[in-house]
C-alpha positions as CSV (number, residue, x, y, z in Angstrom):
1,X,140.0,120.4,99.4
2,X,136.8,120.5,101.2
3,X,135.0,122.7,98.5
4,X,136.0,120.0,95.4
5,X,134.3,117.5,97.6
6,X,131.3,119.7,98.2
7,X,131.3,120.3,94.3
8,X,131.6,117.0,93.3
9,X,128.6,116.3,95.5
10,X,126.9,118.4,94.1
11,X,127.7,117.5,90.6
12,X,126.6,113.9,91.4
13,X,123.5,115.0,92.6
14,X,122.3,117.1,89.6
15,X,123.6,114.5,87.1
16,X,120.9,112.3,89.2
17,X,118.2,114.2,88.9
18,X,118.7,114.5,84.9
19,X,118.8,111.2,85.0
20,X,115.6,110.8,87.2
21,X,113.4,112.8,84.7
22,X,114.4,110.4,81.7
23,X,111.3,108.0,81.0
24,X,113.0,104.7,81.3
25,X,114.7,105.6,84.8
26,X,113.2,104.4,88.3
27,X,113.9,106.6,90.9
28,X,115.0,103.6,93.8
29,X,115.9,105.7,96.3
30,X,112.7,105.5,98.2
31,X,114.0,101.5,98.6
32,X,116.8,102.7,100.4
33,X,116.0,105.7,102.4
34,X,115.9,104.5,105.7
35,X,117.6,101.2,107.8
36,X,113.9,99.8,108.9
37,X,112.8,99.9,105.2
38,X,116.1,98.4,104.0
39,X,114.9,95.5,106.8
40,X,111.5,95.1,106.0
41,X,111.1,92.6,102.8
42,X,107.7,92.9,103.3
43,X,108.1,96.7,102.4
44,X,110.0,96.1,99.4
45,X,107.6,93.6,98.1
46,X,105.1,96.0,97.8
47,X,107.5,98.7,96.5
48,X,108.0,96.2,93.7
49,X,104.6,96.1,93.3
50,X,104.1,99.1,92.9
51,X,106.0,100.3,89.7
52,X,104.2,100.8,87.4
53,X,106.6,101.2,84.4
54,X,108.5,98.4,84.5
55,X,106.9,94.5,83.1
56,X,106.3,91.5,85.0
57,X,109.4,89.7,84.2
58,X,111.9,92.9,85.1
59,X,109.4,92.8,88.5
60,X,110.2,89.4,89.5
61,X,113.9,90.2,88.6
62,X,114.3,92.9,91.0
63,X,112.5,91.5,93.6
64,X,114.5,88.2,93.7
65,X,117.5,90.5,93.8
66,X,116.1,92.8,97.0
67,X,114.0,90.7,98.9
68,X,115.6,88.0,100.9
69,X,112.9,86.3,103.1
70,X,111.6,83.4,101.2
71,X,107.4,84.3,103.4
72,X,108.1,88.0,101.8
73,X,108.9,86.5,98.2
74,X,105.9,84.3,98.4
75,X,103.8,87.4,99.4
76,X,105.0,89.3,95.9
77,X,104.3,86.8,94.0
78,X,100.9,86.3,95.5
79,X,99.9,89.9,95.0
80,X,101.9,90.1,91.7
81,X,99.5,87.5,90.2
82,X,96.4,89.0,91.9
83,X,97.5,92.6,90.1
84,X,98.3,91.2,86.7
């Protein structure tokens, strides 16, 4: 029992890597790594920022969907209109 778990891990994980190397795939798991970060809105609006291969509107899309302070969402869209 223990070793189908262990395989099915494991399965999981490689499946996500493939997926990882695809071009239109974001690797988010830096988002959700540790508890702080998950806390820290400021953090994630500047993750947000920071992707590169995504546009403007799928930007503002994801960060209305992570970031829940409404002084953090002000700050991306500050800095999101200072980048662009």
């Amino acid at each position: 029992m223990v070793r189908t778990k262990k395989n099915t891990a494991l399965q999981r994980e490689n499946k996500l890597n493939e997926a990882i190397k695809q071009e239109n795939v974001i690797d988010m798991r830096s988002f959700f790594d540790s508890k702080q970060k998950k806390e820290d809105d400021y953090w994630m609006a500047a993750m947000v920022l920071c992707i590169d291969n995504i546009s403007t509107e799928q930007k503002i899309r994801l960060a209305r969907k992570i970031i829940r302070k409404k002084a953090a969402l002000n700050f991306f869209f500050d800095h999101l209109h200072d980048i662009d």
